[in-house]
C-alpha positions as CSV (number, residue, x, y, z in Angstrom):
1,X,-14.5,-33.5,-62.2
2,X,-15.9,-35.8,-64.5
3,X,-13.4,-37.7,-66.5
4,X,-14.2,-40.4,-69.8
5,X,-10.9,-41.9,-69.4
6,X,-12.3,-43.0,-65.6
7,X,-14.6,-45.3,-68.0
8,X,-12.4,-49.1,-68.3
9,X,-15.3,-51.1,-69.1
10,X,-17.4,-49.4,-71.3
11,X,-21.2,-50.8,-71.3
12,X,-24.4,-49.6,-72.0
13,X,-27.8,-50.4,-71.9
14,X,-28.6,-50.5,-75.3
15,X,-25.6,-52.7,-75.5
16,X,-27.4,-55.1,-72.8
17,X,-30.2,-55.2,-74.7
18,X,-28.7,-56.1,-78.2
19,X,-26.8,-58.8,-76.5
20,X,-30.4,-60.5,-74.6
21,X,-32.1,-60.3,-78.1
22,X,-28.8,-62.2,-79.9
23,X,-29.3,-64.9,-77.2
24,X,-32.6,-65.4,-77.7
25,X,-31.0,-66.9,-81.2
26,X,-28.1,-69.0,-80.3
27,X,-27.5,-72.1,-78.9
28,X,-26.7,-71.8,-74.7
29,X,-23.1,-72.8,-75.5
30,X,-22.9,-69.8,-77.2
31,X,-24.8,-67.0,-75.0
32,X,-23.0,-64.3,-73.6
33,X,-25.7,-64.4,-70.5
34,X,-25.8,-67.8,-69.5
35,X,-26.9,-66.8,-66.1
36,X,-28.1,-64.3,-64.6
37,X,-25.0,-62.6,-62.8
38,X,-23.4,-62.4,-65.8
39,X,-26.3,-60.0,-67.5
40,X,-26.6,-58.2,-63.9
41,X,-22.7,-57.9,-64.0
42,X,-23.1,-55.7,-67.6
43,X,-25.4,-53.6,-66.4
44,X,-24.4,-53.0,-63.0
45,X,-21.2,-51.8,-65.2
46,X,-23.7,-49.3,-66.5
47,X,-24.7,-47.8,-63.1
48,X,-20.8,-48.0,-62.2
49,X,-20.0,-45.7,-65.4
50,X,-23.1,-43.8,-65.0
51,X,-21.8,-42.9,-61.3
52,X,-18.2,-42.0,-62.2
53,X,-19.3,-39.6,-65.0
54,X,-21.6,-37.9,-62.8
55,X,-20.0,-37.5,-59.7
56,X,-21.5,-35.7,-57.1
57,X,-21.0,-31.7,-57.1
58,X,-22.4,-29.0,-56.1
59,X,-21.2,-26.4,-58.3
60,X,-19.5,-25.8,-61.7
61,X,-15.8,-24.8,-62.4
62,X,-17.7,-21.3,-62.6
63,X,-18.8,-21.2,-59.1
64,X,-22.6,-22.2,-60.5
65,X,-24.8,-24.4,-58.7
66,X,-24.4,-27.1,-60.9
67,X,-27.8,-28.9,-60.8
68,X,-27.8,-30.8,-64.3
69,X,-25.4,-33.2,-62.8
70,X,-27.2,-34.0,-59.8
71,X,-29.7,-34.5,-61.5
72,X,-27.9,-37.5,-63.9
73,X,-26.3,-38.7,-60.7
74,X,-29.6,-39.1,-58.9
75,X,-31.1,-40.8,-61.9
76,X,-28.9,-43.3,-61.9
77,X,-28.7,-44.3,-57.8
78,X,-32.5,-44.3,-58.6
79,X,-32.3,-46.6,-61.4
80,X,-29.5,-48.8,-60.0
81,X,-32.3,-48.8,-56.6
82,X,-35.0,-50.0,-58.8
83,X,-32.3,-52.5,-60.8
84,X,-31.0,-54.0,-57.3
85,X,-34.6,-54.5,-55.7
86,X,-35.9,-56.6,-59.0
87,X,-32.7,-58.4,-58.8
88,X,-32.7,-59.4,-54.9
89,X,-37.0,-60.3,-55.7
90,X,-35.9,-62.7,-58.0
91,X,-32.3,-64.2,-56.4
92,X,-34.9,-64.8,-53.5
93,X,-37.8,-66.4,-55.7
94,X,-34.8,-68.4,-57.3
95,X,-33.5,-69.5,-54.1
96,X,-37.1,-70.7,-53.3
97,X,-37.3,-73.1,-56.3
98,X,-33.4,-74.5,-56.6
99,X,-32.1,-77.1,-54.5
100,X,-31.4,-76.4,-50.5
101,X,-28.2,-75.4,-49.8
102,X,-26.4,-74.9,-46.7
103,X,-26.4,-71.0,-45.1
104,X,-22.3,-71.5,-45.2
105,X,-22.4,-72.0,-49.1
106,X,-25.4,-69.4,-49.5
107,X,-23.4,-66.7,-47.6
108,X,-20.4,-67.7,-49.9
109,X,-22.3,-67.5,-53.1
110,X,-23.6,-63.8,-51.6
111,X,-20.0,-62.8,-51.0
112,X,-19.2,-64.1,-54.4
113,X,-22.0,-62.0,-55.7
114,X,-20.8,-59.0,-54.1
115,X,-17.0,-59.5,-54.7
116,X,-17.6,-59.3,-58.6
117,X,-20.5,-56.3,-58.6
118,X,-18.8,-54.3,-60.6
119,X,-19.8,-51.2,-58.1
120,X,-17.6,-53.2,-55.5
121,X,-14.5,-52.3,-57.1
122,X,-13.6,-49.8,-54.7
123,X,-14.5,-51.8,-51.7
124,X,-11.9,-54.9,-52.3
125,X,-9.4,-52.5,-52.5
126,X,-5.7,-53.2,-50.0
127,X,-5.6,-49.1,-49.0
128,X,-9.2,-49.2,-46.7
129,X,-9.8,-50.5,-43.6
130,X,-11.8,-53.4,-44.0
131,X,-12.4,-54.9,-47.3
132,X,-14.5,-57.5,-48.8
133,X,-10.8,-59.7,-49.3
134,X,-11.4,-59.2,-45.5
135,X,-14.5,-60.5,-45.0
136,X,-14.1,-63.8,-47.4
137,X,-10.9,-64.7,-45.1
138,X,-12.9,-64.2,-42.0
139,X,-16.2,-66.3,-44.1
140,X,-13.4,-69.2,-45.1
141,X,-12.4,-69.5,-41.5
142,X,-15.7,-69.5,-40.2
143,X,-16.3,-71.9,-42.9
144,X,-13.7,-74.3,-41.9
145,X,-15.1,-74.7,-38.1
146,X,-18.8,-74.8,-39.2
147,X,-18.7,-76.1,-43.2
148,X,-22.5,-76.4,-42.7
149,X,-23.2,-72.3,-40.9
150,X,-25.1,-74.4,-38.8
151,X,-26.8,-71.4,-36.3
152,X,-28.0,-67.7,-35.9
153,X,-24.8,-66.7,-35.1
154,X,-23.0,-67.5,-38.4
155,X,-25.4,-65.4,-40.3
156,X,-24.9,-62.5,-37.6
157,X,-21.0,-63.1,-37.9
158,X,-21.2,-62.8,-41.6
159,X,-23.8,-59.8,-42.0
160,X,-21.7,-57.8,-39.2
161,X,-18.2,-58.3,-41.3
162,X,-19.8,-57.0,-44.7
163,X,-21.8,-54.0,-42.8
164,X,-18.6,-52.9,-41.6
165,X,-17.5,-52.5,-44.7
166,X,-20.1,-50.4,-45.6
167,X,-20.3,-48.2,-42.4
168,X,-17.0,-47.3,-42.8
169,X,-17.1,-46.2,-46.0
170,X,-19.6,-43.9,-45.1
171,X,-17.8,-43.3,-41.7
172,X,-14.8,-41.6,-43.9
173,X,-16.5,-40.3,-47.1
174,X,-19.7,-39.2,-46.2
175,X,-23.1,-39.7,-47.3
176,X,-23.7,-37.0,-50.3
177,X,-20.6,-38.5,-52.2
178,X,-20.5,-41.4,-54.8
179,X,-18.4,-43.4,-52.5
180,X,-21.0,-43.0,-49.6
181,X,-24.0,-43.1,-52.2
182,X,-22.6,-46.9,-53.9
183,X,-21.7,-48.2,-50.1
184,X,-25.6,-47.1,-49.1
185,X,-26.5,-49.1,-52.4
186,X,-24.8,-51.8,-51.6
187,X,-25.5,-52.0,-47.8
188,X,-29.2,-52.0,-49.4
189,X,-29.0,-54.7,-51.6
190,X,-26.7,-56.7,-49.3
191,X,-29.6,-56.3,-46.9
192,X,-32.4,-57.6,-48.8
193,X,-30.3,-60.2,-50.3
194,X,-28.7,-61.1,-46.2
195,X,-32.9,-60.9,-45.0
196,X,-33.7,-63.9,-47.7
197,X,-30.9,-66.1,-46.2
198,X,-33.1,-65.8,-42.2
């Protein structure tokens, strides 16, 4: 059931919001978002929050149909959908205007991206069968024998290893879960994010 103590890194969006207006008044040195992964990170800790609260059930200790928590659950996959696609628009619009770097460092920076999403947590973890700590050893050694990810098949490579982490998640915990609902987010924004690399 739903459990506060399940909440480590408490965060909300008020919170995100008080801390962009107090940056709009100090110097950079001093701004708690000096980039943009760092304000996504806070309120990607939100949705992460918002989803352990809200779990996923059908019914109440009662035997009720418990609908008012659904209801809170979907809200959030919805507002961490909308959250995501803004976010992957302008990583891509970014990418367009900011120096040209090679696909091996743009897949890392990606990986890097999705190895500190806070919603990842349960994806880098030893106990499952592929992990993202998986998938940056396999990236580092494809690294090493192609520094530059010269060709179609490094991206391939790359996109397969992360998808499989996904697809298993889902393999083993389902779809209507919040495991299965975060991997479907993340296989979403990986995708749009993976699409702006072609």
């Amino acid at each position: 059931g739903v459990n506060p103590d399940d909440v480590k890194q408490p965060m909300d969006l008020h919170t995100v919001e008080e801390h962009l207006a107090r940056d709009r008044t100090l110097e950079y040195s001093e701004k708690r978002y000096k980039f943009v992964a760092q304000f996504a990170h806070d309120v990607r800790v939100v949705f992460k929050n918002g989803f352990l609260l809200t779990r996923v059930r059908d019914y109440d200790k009662s035997g009720k149909k418990d609908l008012g928590a659904n209801k809170t659950f979907k809200a959030t996959e919805d507002a961490c959908k909308r959250f995501e696609d803004s976010l992957a628009a302008l990583e891509a619009e970014l990418d367009q205007r900011g120096p040209a770097v090679p696909l091996s460092g743009r897949c890392q920076l990606l990986l890097s991206d999705l190895r500190h999403n806070p919603l990842s947590e349960w994806f880098r973890r030893d106990d499952v069968d592929t992990n993202l700590d998986d998938v940056q050893r396999a990236l580092t050694s494809d690294i090493e024998s192609n520094p530059l990810g010269e060709g179609a098949d490094f991206v391939e490579a790359f996109e397969e290893n992360v998808n499989l982490v996904w697809s298993n998640a889902i393999k083993y915990n389902g779809t209507k879960g919040w495991i299965g609902t975060v991997a479907k987010m993340l296989q979403r924004t990986f995708g749009a994010r993976i699409a702006a690399l072609r």
